[in-house]
C-alpha positions as CSV (number, residue, x, y, z in Angstrom):
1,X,164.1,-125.6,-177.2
2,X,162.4,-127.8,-174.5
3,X,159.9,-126.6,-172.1
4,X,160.9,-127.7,-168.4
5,X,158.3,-127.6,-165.7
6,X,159.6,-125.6,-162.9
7,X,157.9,-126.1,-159.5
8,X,158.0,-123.4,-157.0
9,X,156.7,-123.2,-153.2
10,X,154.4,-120.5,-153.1
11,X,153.9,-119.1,-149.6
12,X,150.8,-118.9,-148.5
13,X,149.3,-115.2,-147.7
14,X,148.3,-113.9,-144.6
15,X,144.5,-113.2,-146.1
16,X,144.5,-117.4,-146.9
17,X,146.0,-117.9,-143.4
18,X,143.1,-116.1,-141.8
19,X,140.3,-117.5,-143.9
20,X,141.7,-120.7,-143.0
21,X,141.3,-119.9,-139.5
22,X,137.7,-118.6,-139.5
23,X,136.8,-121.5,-141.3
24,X,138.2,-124.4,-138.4
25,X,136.6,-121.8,-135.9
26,X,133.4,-122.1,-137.7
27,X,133.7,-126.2,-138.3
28,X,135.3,-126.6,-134.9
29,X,134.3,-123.8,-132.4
30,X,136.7,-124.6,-129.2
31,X,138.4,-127.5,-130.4
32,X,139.7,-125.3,-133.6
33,X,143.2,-125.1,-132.3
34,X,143.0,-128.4,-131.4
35,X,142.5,-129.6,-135.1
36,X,145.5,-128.0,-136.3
37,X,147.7,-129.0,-133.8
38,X,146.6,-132.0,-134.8
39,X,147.7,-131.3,-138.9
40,X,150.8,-130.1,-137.9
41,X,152.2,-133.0,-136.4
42,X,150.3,-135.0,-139.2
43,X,152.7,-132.7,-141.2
44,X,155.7,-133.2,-139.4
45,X,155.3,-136.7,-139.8
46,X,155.1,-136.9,-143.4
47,X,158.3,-134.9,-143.4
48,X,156.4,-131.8,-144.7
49,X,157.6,-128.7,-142.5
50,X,156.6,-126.4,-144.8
51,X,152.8,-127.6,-144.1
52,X,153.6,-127.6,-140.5
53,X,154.6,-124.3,-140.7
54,X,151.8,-123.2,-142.5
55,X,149.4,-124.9,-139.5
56,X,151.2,-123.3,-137.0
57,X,150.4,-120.0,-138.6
58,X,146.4,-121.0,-138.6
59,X,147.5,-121.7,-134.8
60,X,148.2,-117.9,-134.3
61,X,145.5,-116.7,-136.7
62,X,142.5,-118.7,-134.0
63,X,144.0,-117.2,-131.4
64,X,143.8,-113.8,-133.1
65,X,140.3,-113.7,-134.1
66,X,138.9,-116.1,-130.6
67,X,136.4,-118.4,-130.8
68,X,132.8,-117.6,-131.2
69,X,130.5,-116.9,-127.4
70,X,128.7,-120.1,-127.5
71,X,125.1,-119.7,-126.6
72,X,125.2,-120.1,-122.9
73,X,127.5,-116.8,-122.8
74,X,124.5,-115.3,-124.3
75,X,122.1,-115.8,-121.4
């Protein structure tokens, strides 16, 4: 009997979706949200709405957790 590779879309979890996030926040401070706005339309361009999709959710996971005080809100 042959052995068939089946390929299946895996949605990504919420706990992937908000590391993601902390991780552009932490690269990209204010301009987070900006970088993956900028990966979803690089996504919808390639035709890949499922990736868009999956940036938009990062979109909603920065504004969750907010950006860090920068060091001048400190002071």
């Amino acid at each position: 009997m042959p052995h068939y590779l089946v390929l299946v879309s895996m949605a990504v979890s919420d706990f992937d979706i908000y590391r993601s996030a902390h991780l552009l926040i932490q690269q990209h401070g204010d301009q987070a949200t900006t970088k993956a706005r900028q990966m979803v339309e690089a996504m919808r361009l390639k035709g890949n709405a499922e990736s868009a999709d999956t940036w938009l959710r990062i979109i909603v996971a920065i504004g969750t957790l907010g950006t860090p005080p920068t060091a001048a809100w400190h002071r």
